[in-house]
C-alpha positions as CSV (number, residue, x, y, z in Angstrom):
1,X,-2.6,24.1,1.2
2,X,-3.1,20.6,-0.6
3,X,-1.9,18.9,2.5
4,X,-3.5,20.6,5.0
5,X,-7.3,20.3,2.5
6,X,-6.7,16.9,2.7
7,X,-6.6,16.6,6.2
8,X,-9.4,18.0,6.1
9,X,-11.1,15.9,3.9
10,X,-10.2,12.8,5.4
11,X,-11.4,14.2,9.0
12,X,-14.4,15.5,7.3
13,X,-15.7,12.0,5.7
14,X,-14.0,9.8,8.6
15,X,-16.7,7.3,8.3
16,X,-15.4,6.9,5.3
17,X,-12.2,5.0,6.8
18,X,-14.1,2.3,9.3
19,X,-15.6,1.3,5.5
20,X,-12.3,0.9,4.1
21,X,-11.7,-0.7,7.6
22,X,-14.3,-3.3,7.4
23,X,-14.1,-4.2,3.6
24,X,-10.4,-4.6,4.0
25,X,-10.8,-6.9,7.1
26,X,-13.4,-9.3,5.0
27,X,-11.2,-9.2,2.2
28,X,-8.1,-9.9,4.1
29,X,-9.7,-12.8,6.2
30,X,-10.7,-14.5,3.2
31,X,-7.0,-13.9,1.2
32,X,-5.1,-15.3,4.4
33,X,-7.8,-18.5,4.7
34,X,-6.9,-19.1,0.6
35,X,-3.3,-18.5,1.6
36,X,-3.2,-20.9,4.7
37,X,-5.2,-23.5,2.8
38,X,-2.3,-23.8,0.2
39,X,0.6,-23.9,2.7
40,X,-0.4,-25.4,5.6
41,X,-0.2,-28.7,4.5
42,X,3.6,-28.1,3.5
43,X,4.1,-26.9,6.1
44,X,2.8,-29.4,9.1
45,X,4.3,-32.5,6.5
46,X,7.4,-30.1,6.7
47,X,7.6,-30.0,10.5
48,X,6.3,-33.4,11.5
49,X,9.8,-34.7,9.5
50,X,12.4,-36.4,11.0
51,X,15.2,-33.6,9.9
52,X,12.9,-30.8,11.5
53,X,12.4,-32.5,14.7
54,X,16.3,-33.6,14.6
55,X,17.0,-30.1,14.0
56,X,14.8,-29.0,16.8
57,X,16.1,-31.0,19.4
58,X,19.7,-29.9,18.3
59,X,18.8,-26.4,18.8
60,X,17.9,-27.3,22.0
61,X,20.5,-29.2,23.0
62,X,22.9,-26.5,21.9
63,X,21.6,-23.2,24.1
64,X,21.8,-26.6,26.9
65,X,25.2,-26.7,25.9
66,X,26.3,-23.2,25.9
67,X,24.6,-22.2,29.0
68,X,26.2,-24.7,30.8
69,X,29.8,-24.1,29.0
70,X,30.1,-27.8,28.2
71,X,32.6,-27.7,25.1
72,X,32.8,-30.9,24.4
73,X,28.8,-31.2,24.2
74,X,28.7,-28.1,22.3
75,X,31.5,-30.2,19.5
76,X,28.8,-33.1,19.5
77,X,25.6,-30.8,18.8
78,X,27.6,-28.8,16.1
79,X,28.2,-32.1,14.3
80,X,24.8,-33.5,14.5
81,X,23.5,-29.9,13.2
82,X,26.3,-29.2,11.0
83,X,27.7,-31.8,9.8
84,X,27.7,-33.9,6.3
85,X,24.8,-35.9,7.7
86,X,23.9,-33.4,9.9
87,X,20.1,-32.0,10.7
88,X,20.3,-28.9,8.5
89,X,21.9,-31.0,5.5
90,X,19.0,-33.5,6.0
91,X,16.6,-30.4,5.8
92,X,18.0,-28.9,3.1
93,X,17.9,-31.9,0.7
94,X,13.8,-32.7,1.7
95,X,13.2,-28.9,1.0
96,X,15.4,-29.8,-2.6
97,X,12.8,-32.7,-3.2
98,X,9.6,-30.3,-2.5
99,X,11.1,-27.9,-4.5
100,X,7.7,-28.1,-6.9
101,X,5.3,-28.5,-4.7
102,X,7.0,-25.2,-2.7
103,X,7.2,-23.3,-6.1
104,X,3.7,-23.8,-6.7
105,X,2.7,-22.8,-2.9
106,X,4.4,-19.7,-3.1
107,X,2.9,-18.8,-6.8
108,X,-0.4,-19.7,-5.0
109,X,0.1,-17.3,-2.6
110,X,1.3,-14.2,-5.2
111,X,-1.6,-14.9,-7.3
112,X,-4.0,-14.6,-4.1
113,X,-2.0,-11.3,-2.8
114,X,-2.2,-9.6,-6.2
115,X,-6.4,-10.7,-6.5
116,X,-6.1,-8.9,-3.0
117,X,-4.9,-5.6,-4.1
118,X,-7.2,-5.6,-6.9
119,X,-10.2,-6.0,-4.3
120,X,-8.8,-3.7,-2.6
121,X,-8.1,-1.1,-5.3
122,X,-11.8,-1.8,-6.3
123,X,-13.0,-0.4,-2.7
124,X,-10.7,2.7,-3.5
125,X,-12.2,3.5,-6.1
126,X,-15.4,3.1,-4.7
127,X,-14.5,5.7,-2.3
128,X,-12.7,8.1,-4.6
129,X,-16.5,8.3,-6.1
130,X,-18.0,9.0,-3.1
131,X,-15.6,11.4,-1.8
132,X,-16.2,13.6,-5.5
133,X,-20.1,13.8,-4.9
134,X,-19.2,15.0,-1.9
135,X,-16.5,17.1,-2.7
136,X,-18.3,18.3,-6.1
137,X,-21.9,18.3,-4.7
138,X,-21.7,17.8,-1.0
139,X,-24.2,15.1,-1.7
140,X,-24.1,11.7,0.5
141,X,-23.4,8.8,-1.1
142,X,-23.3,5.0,-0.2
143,X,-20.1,3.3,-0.6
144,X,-22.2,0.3,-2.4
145,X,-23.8,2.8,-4.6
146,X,-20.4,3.9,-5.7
147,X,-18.8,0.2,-5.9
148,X,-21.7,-0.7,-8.1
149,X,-22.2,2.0,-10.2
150,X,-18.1,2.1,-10.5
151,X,-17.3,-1.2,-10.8
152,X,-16.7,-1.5,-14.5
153,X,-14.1,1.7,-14.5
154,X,-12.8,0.3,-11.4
155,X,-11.7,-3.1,-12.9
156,X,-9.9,-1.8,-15.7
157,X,-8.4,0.8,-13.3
158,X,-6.9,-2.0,-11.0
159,X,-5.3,-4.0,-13.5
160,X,-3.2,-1.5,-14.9
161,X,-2.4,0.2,-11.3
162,X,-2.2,-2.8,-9.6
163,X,0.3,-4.3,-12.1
164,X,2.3,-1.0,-12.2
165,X,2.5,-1.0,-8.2
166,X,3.6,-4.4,-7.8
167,X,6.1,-4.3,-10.9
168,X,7.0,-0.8,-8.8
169,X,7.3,-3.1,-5.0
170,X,9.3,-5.6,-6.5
171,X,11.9,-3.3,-7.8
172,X,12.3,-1.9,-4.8
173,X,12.5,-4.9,-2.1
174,X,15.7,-5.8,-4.8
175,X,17.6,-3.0,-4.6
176,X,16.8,-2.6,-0.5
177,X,18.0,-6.3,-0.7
178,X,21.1,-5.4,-2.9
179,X,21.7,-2.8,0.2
180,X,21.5,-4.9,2.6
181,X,23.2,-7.3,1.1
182,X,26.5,-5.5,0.0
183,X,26.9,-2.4,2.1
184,X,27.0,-1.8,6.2
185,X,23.2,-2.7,7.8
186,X,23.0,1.0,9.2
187,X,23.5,2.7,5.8
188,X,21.8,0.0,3.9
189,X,18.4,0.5,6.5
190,X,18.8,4.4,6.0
191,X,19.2,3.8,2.1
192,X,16.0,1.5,2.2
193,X,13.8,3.4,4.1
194,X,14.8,6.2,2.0
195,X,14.2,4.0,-1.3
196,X,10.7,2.9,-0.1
197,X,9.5,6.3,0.6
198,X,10.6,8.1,-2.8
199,X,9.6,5.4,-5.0
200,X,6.0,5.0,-3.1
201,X,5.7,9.4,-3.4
202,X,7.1,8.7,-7.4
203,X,3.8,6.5,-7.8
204,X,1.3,8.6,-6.5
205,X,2.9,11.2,-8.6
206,X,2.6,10.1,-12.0
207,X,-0.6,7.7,-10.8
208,X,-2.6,9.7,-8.9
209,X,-4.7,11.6,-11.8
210,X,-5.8,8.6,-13.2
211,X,-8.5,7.6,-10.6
212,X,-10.0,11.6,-10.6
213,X,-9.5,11.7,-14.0
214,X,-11.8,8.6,-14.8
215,X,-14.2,9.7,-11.7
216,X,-14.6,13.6,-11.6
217,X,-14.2,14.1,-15.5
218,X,-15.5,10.6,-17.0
219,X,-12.8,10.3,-18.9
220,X,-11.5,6.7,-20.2
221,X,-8.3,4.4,-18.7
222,X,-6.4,5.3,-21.5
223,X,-7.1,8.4,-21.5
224,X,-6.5,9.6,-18.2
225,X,-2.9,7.9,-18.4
226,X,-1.7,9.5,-21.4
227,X,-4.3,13.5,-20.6
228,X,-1.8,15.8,-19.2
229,X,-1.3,19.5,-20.0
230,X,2.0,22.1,-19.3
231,X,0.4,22.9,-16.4
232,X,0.1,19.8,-15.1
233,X,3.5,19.2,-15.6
234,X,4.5,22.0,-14.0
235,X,3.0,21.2,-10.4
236,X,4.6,17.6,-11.1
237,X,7.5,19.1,-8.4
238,X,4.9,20.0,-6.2
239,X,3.1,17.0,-6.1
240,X,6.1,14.8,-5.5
241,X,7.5,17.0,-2.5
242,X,3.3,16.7,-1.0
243,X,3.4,13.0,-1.3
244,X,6.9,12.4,-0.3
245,X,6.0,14.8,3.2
246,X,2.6,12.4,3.3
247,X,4.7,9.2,2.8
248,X,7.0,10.0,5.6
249,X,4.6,11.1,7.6
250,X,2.2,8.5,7.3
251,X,5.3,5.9,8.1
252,X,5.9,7.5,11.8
253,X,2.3,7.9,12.3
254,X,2.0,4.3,11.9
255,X,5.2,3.1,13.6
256,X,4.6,5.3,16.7
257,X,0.9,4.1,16.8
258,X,2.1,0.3,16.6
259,X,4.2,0.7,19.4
260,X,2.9,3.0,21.8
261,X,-0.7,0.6,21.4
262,X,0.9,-2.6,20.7
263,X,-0.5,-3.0,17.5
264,X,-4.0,-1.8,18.7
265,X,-4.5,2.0,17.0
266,X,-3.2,0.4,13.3
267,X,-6.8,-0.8,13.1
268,X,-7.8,2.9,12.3
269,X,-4.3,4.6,11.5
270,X,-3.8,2.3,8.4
271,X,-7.1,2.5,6.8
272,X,-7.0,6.2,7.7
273,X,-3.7,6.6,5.8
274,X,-5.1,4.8,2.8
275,X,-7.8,7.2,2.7
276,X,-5.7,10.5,3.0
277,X,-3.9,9.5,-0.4
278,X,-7.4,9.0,-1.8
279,X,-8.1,12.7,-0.7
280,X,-5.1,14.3,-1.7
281,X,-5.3,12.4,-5.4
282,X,-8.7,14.4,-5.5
283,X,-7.6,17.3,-4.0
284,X,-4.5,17.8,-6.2
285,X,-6.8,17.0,-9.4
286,X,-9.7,19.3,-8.6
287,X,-6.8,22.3,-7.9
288,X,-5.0,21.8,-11.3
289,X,-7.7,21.3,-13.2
290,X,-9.1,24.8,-11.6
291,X,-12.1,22.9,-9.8
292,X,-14.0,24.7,-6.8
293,X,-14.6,21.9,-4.2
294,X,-16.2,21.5,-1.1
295,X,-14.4,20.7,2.5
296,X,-16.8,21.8,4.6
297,X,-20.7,22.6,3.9
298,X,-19.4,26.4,4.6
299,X,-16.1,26.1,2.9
300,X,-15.5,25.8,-0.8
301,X,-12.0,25.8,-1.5
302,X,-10.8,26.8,-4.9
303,X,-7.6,27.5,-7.2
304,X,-7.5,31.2,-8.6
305,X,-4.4,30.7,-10.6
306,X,-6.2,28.0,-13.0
307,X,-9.5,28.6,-13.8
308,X,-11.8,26.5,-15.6
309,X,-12.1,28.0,-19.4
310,X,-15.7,27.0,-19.8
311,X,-16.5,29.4,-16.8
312,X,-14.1,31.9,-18.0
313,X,-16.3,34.7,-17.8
314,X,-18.0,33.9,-15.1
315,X,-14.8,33.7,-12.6
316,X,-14.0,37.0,-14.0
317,X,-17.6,37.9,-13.1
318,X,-17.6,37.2,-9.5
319,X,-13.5,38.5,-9.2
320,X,-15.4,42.0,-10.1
321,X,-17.6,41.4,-7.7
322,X,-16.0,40.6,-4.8
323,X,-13.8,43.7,-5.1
């Protein structure tokens, strides 16, 4: 029932996603500008040098070689390439004498990915508060509105869960490196693909509260990390096994879409998957905390086995009356 509300949802307030779309696309442009700015002038100095062009014409000369099964030419473009003053050696020791000004590139362009994911975790949240007045009030709300009126919440929000999702990313890219590196590529691709998916469905389990939390309740950063109850605990299981069926299934939507379109349908199947995590965050929330919510203008969908204790009564009220 939580995945299929969520579909819902994110069908529901699918204008929602060419938002997510657009903002990500002006954030993106302007992230990859910063990013070619710091290493485009390593790299055209690094290309334009005598080992890289020495290296290229090698290269060349080699498949010449080979496809014409000259061995002796072949012997004479492995030395130039391999050898002690060979093309790659020459490479190698001009990349050793860059070494800072490569460090610092690459640092550059960390520090302008993770200000990326904040902006974009900013614009989540954004959404998240529009999706609970609709989903709380069925009221219509502009995404700047929300940004605005959120933006305080939201910056303290992305700090901590952008730090704790990269901390998580870089965990995993080394062990699906250790795979690859030490055991057969077939089991080591299974084992990473496997990785990837369980640690991403692992986040959104014990992270996925805090934005409803902070949004639907008011409540503060820290306490919407640390606000959990035995109930909550209990549908910890359930939540894993919903995000790890999401996870996958946002992975072949994704894959098939990039292929069968070239490339073409991830314009609206990757901000659309963004935005079904951001409905399914809300949608477990709003169930275990007992929360009627609103899917459709004629549909309210609601949780009968945990029921709001301030409205007590008045659930058992309308039970009665129903029968």
């Amino acid at each position: 029932m939580l995945f299929r509300n969520s579909i819902r949802l994110l069908m529901e307030n699918f204008k929602n996603v060419y938002k997510i779309l657009l903002y990500k696309l002006i954030v993106g442009i302007v992230a990859g500008a910063l990013c070619v700015a710091m290493i485009m002038p390593q790299l055209l100095e690094l290309l334009n040098s005598a080992p890289m062009q020495d290296l290229l014409t090698g290269v060349r000369s080699f498949f010449t070689a080979l496809l014409a099964a000259n061995a002796e030419q072949l012997g004479i473009v492995k030395d130039s390439l391999f050898g002690e003053m060979g093309a790659l050696h020459r490479l190698a020791d001009l990349l050793l004498s860059r070494t800072t000004s490569i460090v610092l590139a690459t640092v550059g362009c960390v520090v302008v990915y993770l200000i990326k994911r904040f902006a974009d975790t900013l614009c989540y949240f954004a959404v998240g508060g529009v999706l609970n007045d609709r989903m709380s009030t069925y009221a219509e709300t502009p995404l700047a509105a929300a940004y605005i009126k959120n933006v305080g919440k939201a910056c303290r929000y992305a700090l901590v869960y952008v730090s704790v999702a990269f901390a998580i990313d870089v965990v995993t890219l080394a062990a699906c490196y250790l795979a690859i590196r030490f055991i057969s590529i077939l089991t080591a691709l299974f084992l990473s693909v496997t990785l990837i998916v369980v640690a991403q469905a692992l986040k959104f389990t014990f992270t996925g509260r805090w934005m409803p939390a902070m949004i639907a309740d008011g409540l503060r950063l820290r306490a919407s990390l640390r606000y959990t109850d035995r109930t909550e605990r209990k549908q910890r299981a359930k939540m894993f096994s919903t995000y790890l069926v999401t996870v996958y299934g946002v992975v072949i939507v994704n894959v098939i879409a990039a292929i069968c379109t070239f490339g073409s349908a991830l314009i609206i199947t990757v901000p659309a998957s963004y935005f079904l995590f951001i409905c399914e965050q809300f949608t477990h929330y709003y169930t275990i905390k007992g929360k009627k919510y609103f899917i459709t203008f004629e549909r309210i969908a609601s949780n009968p086995d945990r029921g709001d204790r301030e409205h007590f009564f008045e659930y058992i009220d309308e039970t009665k009356a129903e029968k």
